[in-house]
mmCIF file of the N, C-alpha and C atoms, coordinates in Angstrom:
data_MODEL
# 
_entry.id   MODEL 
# 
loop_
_atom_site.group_PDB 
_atom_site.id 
_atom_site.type_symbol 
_atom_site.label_atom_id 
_atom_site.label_alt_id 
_atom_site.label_comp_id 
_atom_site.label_asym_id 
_atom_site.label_entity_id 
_atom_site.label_seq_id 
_atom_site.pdbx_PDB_ins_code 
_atom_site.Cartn_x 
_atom_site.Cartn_y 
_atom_site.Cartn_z 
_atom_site.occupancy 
_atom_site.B_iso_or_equiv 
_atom_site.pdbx_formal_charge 
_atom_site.auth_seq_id 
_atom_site.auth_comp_id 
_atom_site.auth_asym_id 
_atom_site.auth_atom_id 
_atom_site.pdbx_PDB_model_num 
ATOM 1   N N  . UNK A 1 1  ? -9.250  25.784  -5.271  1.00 0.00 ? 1  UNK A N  1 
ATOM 2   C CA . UNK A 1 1  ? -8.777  24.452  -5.524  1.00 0.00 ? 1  UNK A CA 1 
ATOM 3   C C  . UNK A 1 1  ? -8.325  24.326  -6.979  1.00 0.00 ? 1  UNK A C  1 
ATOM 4   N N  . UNK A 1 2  ? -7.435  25.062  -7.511  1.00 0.00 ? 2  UNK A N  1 
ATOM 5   C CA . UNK A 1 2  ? -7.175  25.485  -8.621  1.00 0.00 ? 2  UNK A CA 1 
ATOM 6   C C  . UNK A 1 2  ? -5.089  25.427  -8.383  1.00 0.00 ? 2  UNK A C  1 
ATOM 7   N N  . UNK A 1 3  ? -4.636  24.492  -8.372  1.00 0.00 ? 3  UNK A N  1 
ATOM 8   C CA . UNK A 1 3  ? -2.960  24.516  -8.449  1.00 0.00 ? 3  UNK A CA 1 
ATOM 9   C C  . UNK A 1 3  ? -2.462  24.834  -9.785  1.00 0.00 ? 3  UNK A C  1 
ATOM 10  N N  . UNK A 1 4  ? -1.660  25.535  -9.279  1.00 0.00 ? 4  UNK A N  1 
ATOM 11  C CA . UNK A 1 4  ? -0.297  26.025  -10.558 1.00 0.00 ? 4  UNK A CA 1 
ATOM 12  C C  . UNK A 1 4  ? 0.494   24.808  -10.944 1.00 0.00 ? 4  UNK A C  1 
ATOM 13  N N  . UNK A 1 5  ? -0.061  23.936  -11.725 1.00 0.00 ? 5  UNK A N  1 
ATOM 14  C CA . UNK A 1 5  ? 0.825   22.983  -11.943 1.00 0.00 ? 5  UNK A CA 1 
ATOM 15  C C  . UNK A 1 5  ? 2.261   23.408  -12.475 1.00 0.00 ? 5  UNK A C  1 
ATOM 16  N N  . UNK A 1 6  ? 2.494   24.472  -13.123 1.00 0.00 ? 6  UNK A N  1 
ATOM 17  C CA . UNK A 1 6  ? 3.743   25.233  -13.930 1.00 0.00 ? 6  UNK A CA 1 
ATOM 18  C C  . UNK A 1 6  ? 4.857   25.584  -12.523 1.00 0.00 ? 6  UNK A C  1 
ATOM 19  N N  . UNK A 1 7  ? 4.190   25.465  -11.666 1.00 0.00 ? 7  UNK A N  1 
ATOM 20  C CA . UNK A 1 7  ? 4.657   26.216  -9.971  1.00 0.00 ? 7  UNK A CA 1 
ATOM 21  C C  . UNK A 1 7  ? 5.370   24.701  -9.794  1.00 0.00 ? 7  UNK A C  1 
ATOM 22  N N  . UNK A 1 8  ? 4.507   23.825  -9.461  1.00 0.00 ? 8  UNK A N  1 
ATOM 23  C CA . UNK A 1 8  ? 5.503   22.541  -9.048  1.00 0.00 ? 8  UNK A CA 1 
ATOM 24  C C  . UNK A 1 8  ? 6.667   21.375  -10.059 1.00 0.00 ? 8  UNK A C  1 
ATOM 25  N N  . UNK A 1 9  ? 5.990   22.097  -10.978 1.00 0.00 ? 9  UNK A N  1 
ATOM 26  C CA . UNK A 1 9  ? 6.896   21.383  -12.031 1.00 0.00 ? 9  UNK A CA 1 
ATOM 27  C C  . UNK A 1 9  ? 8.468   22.076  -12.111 1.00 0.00 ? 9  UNK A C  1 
ATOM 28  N N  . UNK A 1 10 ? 8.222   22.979  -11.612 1.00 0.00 ? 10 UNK A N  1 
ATOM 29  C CA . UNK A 1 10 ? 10.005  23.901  -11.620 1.00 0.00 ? 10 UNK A CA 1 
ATOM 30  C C  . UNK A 1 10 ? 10.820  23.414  -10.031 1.00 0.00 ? 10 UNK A C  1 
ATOM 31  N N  . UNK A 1 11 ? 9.654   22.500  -9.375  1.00 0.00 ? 11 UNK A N  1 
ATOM 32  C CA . UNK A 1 11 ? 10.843  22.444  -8.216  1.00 0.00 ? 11 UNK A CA 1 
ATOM 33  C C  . UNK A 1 11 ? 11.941  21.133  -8.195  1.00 0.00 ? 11 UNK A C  1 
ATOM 34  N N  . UNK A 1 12 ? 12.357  21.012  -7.455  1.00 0.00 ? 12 UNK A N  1 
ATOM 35  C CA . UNK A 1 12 ? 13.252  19.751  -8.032  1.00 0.00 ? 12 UNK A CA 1 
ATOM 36  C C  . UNK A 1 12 ? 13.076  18.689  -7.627  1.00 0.00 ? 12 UNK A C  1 
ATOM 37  N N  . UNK A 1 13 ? 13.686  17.567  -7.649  1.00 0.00 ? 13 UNK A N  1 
ATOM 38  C CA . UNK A 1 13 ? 13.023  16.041  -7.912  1.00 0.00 ? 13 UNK A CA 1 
ATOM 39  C C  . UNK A 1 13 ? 12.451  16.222  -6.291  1.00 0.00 ? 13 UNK A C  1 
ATOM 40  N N  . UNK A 1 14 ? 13.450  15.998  -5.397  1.00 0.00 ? 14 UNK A N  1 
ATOM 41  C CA . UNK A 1 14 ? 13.733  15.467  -3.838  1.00 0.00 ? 14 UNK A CA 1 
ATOM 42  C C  . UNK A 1 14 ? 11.437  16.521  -3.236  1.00 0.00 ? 14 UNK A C  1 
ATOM 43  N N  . UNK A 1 15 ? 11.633  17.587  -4.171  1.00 0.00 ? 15 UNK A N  1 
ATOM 44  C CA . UNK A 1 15 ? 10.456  18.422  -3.330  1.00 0.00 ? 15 UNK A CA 1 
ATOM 45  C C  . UNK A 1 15 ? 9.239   17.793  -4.091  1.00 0.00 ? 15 UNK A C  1 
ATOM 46  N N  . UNK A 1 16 ? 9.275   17.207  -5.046  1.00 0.00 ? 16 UNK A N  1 
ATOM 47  C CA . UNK A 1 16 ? 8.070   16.911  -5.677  1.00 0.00 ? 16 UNK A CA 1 
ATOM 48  C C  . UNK A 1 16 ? 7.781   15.364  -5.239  1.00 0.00 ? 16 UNK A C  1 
ATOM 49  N N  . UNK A 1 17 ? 9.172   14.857  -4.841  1.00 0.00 ? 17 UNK A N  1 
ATOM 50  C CA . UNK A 1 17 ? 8.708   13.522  -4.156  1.00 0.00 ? 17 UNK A CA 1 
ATOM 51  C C  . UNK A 1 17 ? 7.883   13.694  -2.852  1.00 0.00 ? 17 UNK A C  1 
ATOM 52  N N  . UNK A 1 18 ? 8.439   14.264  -2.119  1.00 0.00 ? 18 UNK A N  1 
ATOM 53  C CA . UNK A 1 18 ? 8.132   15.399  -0.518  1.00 0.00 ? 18 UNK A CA 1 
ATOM 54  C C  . UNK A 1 18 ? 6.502   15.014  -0.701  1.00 0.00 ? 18 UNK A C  1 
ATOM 55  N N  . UNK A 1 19 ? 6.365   16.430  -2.083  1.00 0.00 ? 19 UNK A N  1 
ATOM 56  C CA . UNK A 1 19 ? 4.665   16.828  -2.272  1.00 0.00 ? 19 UNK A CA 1 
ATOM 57  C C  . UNK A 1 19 ? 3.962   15.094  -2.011  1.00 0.00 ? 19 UNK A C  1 
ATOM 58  N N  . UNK A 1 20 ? 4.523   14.548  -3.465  1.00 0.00 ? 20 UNK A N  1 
ATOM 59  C CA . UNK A 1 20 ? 3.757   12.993  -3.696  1.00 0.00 ? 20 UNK A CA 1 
ATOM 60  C C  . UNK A 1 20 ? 3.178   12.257  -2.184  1.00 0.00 ? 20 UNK A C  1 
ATOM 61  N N  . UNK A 1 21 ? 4.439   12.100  -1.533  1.00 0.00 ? 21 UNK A N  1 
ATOM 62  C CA . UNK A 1 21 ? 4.289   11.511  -0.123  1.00 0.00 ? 21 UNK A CA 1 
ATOM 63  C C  . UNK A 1 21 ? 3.573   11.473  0.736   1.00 0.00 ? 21 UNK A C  1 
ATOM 64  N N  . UNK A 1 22 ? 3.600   13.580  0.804   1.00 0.00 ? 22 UNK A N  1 
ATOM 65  C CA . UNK A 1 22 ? 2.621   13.745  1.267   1.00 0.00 ? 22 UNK A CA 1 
ATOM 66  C C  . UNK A 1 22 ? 1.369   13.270  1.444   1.00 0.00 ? 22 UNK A C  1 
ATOM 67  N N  . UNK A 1 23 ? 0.694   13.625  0.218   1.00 0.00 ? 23 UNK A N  1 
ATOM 68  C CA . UNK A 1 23 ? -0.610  13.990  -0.107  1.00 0.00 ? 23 UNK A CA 1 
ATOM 69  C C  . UNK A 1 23 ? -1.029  12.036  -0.333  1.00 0.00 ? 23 UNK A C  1 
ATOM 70  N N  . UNK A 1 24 ? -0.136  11.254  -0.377  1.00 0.00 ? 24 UNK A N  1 
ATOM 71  C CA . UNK A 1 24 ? -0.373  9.497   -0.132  1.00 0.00 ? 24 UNK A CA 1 
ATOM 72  C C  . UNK A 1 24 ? -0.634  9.150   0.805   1.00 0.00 ? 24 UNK A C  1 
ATOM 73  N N  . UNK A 1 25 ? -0.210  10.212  2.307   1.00 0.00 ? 25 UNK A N  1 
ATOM 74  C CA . UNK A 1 25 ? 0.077   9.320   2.976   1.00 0.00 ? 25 UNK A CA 1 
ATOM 75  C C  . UNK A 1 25 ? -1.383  10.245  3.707   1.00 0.00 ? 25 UNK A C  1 
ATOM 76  N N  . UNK A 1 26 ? -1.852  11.144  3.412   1.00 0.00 ? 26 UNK A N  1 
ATOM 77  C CA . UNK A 1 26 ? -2.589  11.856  3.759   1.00 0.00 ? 26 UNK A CA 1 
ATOM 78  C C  . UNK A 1 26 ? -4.234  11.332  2.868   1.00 0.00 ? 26 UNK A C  1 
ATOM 79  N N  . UNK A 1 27 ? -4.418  10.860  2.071   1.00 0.00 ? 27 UNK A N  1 
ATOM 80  C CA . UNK A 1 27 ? -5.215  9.574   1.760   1.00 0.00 ? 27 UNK A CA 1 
ATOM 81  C C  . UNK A 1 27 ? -5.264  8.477   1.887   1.00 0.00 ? 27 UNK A C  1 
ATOM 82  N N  . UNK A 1 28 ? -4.088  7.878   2.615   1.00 0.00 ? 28 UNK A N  1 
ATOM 83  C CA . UNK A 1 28 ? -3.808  6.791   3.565   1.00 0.00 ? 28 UNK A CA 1 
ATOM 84  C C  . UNK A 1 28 ? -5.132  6.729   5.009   1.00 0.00 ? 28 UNK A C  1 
ATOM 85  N N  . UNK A 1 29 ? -4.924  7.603   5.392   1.00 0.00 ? 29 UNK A N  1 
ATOM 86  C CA . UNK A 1 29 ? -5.502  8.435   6.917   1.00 0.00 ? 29 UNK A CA 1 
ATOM 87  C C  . UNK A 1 29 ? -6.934  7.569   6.802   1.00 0.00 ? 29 UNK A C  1 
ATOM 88  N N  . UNK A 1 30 ? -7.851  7.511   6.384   1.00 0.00 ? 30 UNK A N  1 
ATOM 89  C CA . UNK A 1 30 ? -9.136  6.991   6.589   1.00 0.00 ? 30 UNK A CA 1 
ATOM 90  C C  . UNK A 1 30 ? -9.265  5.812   6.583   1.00 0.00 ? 30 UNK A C  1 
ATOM 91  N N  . UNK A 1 31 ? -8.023  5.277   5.970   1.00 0.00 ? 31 UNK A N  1 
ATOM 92  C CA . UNK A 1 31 ? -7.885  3.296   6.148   1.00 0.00 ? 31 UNK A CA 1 
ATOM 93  C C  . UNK A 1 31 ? -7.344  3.264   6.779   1.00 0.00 ? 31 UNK A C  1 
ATOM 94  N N  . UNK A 1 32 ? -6.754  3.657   8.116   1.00 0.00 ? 32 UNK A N  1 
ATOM 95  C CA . UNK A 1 32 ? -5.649  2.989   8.943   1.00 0.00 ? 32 UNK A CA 1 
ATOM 96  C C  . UNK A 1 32 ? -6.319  3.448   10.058  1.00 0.00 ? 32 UNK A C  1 
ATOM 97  N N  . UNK A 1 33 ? -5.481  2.903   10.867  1.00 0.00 ? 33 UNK A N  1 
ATOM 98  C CA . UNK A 1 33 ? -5.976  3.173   12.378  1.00 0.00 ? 33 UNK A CA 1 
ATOM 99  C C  . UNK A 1 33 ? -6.066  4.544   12.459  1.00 0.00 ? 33 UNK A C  1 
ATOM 100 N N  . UNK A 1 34 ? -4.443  5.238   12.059  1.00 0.00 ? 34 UNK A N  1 
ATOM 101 C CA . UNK A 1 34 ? -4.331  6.677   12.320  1.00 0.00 ? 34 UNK A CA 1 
ATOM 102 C C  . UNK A 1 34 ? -5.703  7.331   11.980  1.00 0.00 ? 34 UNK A C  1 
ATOM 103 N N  . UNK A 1 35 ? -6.679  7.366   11.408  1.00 0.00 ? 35 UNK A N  1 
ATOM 104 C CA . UNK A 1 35 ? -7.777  8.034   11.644  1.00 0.00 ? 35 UNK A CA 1 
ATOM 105 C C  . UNK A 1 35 ? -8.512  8.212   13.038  1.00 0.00 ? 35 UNK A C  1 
ATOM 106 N N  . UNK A 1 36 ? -8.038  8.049   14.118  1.00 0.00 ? 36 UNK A N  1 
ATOM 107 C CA . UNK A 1 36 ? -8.425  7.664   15.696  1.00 0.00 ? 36 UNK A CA 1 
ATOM 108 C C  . UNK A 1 36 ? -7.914  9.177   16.073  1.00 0.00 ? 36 UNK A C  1 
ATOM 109 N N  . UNK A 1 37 ? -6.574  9.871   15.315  1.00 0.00 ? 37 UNK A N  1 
ATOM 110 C CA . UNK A 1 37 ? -5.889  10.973  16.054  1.00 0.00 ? 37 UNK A CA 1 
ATOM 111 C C  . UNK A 1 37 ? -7.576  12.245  15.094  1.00 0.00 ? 37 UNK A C  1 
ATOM 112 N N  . UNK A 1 38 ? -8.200  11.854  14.323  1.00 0.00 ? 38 UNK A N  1 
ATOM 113 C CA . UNK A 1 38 ? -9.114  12.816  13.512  1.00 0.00 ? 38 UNK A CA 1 
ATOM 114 C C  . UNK A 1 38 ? -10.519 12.697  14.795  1.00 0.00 ? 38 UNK A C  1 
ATOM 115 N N  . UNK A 1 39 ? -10.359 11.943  15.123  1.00 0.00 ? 39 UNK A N  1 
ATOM 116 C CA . UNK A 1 39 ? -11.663 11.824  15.792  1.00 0.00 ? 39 UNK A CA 1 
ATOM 117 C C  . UNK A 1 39 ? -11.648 12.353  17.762  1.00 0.00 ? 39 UNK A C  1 
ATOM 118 N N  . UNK A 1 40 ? -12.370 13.372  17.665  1.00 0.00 ? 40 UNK A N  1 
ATOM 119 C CA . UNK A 1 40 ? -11.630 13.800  19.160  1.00 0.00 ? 40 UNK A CA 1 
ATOM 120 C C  . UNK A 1 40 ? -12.880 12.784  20.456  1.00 0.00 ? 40 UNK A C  1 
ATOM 121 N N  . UNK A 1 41 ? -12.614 11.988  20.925  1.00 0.00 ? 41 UNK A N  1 
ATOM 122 C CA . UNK A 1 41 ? -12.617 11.300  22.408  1.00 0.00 ? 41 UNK A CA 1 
ATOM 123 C C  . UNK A 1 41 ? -13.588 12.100  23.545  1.00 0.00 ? 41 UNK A C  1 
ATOM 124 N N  . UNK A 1 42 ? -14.623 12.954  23.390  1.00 0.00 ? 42 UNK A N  1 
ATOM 125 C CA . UNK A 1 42 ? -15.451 13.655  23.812  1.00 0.00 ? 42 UNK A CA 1 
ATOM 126 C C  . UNK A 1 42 ? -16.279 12.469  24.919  1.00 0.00 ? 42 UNK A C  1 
ATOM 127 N N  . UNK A 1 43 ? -16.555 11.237  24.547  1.00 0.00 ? 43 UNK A N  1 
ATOM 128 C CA . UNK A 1 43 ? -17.273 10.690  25.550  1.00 0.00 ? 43 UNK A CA 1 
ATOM 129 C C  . UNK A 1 43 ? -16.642 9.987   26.220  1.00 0.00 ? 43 UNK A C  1 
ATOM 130 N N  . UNK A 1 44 ? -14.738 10.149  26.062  1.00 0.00 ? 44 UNK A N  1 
ATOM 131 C CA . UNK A 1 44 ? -14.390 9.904   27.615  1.00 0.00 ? 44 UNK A CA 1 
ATOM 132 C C  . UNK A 1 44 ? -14.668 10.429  28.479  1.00 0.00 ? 44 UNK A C  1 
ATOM 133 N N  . UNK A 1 45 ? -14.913 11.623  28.372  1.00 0.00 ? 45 UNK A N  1 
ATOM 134 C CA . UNK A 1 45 ? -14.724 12.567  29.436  1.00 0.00 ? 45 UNK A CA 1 
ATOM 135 C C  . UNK A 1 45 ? -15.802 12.028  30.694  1.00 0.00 ? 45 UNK A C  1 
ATOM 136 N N  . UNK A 1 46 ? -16.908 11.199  30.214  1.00 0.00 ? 46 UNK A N  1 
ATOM 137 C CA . UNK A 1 46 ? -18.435 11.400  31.211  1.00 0.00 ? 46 UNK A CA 1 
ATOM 138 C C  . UNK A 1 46 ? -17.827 9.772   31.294  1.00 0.00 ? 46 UNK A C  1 
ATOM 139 N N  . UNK A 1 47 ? -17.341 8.967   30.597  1.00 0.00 ? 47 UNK A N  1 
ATOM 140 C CA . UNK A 1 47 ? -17.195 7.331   31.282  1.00 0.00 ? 47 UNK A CA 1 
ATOM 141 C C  . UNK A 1 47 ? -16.904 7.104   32.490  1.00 0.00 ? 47 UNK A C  1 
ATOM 142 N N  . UNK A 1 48 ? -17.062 5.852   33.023  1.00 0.00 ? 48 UNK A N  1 
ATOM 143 C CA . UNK A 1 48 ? -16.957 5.537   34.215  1.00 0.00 ? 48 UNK A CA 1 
ATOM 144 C C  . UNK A 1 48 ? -15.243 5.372   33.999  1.00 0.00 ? 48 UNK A C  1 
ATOM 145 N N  . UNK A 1 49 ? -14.589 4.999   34.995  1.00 0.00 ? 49 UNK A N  1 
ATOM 146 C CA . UNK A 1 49 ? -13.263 4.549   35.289  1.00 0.00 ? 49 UNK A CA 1 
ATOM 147 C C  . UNK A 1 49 ? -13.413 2.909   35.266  1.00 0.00 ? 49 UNK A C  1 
ATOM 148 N N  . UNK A 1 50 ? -12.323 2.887   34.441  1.00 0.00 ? 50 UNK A N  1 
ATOM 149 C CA . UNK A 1 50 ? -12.478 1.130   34.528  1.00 0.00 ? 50 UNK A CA 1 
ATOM 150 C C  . UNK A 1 50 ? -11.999 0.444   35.422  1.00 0.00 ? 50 UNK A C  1 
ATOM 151 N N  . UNK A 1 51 ? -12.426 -0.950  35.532  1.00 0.00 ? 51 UNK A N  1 
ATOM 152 C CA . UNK A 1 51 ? -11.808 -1.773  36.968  1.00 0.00 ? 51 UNK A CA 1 
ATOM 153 C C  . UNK A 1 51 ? -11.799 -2.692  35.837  1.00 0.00 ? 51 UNK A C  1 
ATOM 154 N N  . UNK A 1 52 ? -10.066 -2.925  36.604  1.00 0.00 ? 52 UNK A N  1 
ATOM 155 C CA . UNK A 1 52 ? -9.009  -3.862  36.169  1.00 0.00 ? 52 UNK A CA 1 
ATOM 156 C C  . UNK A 1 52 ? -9.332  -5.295  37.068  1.00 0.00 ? 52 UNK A C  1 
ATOM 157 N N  . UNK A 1 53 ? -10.036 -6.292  36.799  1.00 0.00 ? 53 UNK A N  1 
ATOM 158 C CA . UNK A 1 53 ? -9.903  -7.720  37.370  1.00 0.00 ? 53 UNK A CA 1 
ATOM 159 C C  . UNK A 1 53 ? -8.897  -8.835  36.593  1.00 0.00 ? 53 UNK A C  1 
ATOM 160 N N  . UNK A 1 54 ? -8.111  -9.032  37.947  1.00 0.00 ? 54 UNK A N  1 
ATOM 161 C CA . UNK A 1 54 ? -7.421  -9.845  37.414  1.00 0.00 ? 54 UNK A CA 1 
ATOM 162 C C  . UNK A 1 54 ? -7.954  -11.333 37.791  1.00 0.00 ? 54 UNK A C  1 
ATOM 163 N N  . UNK A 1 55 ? -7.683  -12.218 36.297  1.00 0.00 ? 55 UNK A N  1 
ATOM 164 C CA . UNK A 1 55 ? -8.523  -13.841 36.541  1.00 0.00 ? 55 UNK A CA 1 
ATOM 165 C C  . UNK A 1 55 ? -7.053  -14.755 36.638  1.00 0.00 ? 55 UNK A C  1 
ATOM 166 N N  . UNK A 1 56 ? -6.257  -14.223 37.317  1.00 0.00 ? 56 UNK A N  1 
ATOM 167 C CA . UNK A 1 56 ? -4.641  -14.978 37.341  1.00 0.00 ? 56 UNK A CA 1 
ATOM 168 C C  . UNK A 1 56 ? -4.647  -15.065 38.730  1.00 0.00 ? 56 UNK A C  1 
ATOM 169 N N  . UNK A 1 57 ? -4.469  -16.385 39.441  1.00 0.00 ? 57 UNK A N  1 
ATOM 170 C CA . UNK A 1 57 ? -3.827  -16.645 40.732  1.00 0.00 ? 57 UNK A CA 1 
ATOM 171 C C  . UNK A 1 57 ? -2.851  -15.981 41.103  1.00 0.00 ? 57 UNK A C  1 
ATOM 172 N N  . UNK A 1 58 ? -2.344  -15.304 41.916  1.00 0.00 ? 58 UNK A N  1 
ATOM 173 C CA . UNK A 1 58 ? -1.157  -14.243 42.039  1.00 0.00 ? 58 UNK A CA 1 
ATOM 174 C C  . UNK A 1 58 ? -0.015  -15.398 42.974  1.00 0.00 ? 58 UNK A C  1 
ATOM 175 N N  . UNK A 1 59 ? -0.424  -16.501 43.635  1.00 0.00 ? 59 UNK A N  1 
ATOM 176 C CA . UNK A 1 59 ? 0.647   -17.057 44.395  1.00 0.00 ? 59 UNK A CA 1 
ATOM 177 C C  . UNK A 1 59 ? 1.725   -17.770 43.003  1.00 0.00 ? 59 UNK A C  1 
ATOM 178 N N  . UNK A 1 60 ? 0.536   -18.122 41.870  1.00 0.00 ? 60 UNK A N  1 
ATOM 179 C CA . UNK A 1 60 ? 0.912   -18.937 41.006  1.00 0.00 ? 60 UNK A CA 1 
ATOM 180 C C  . UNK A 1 60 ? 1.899   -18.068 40.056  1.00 0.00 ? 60 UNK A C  1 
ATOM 181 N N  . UNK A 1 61 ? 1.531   -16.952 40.228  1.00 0.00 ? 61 UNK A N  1 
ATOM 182 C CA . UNK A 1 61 ? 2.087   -15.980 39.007  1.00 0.00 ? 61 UNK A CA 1 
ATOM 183 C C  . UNK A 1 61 ? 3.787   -16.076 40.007  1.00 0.00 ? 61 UNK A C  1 
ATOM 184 N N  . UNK A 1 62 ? 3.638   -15.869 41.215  1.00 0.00 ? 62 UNK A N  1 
ATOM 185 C CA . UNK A 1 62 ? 5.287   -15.263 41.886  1.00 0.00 ? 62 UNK A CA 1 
ATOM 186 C C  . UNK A 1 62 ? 5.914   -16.134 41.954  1.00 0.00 ? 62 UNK A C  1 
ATOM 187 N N  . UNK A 1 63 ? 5.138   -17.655 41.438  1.00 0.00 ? 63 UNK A N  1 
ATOM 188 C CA . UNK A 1 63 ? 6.227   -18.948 41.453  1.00 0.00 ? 63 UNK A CA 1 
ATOM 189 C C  . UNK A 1 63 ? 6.513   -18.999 39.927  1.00 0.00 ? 63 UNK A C  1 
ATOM 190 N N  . UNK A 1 64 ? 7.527   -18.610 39.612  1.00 0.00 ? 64 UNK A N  1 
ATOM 191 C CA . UNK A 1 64 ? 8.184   -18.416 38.755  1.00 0.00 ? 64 UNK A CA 1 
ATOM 192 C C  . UNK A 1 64 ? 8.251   -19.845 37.938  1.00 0.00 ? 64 UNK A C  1 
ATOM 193 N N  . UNK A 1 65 ? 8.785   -20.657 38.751  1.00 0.00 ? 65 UNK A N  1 
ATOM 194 C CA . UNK A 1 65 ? 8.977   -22.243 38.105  1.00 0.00 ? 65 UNK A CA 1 
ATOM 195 C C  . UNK A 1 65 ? 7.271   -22.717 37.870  1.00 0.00 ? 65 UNK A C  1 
ATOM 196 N N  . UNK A 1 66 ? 6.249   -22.150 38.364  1.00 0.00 ? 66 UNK A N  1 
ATOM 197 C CA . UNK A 1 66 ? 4.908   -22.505 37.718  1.00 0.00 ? 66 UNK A CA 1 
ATOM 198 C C  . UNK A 1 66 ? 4.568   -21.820 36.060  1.00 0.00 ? 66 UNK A C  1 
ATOM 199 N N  . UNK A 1 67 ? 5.139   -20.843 36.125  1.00 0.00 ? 67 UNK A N  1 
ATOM 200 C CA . UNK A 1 67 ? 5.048   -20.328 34.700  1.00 0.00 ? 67 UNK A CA 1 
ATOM 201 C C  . UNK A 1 67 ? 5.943   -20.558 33.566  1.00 0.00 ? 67 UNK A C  1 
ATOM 202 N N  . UNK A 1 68 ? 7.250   -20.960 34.278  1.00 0.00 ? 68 UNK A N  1 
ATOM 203 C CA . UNK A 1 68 ? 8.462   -21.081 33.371  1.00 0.00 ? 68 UNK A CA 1 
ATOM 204 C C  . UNK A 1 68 ? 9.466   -21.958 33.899  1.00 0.00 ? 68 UNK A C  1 
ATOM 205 N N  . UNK A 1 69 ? 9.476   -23.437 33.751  1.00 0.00 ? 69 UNK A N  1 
ATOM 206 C CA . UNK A 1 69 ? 9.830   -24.041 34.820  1.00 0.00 ? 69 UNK A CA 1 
ATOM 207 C C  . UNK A 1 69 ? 11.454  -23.977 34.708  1.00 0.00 ? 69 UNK A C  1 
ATOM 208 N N  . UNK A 1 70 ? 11.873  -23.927 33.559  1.00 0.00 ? 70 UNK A N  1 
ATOM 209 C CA . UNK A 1 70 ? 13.417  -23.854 33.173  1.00 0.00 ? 70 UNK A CA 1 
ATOM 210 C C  . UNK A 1 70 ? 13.905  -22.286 33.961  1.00 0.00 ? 70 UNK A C  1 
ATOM 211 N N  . UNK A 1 71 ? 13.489  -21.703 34.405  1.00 0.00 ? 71 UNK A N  1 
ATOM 212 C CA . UNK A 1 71 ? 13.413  -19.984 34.797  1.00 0.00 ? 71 UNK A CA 1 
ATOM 213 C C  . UNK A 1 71 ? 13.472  -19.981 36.312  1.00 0.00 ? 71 UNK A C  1 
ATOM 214 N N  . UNK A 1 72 ? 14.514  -20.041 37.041  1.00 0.00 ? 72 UNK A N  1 
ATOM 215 C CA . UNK A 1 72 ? 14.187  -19.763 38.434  1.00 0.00 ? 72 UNK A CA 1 
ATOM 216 C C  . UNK A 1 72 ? 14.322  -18.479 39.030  1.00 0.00 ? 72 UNK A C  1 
ATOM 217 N N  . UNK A 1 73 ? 13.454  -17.953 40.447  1.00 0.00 ? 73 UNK A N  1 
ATOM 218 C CA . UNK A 1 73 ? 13.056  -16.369 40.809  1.00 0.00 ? 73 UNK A CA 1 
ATOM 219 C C  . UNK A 1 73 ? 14.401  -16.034 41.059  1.00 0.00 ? 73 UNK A C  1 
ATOM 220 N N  . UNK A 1 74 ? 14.592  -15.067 41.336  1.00 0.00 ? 74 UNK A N  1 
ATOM 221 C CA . UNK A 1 74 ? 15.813  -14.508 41.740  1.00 0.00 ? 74 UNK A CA 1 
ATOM 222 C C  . UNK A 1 74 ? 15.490  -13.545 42.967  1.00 0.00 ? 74 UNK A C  1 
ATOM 223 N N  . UNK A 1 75 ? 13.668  -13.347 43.509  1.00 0.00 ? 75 UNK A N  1 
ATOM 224 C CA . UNK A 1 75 ? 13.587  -12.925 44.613  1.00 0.00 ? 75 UNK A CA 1 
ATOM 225 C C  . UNK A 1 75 ? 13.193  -13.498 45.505  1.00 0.00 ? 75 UNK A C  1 
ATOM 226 N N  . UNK A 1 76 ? 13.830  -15.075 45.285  1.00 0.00 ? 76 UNK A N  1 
ATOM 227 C CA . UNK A 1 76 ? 13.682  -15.665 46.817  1.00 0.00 ? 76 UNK A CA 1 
ATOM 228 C C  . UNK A 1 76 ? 14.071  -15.263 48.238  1.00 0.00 ? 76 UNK A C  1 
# 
């Protein structure tokens, strides 16, 4: 853990911005969500499968003019 600083100082602007970016956006990683891709998902594997309940009337949902009254179905 010892860099040649003399090594990056000879490269040119566009690669040393590159480096900067990098290594920002790569100490970024532990505050953002993206820390989720570091963490591997091992106790999905044994979860149950989820059940989807829906709490929406479904006659109410296909009447279109109940949800959006200016909006009429087009699969009448």
């Amino acid at each position: 853990m010892n860099p040649d600083l003399a090594a990056v100082s000879a490269l040119p602007l566009i690669i040393k911005i590159h480096i900067s970016t990098a290594f920002l956006l790569i100490g970024l990683i532990p505050f953002s969500r993206f820390m989720h891709f570091l963490v591997f998902p091992v106790k999905y594997f044994w979860r149950p499968f989820q059940v989807v309940i829906w709490n929406r009337d479904r006659k109410l949902m296909r009447n279109s003019t109940a949800m959006t009254p200016e909006v009429k179905s087009r699969n009448n």
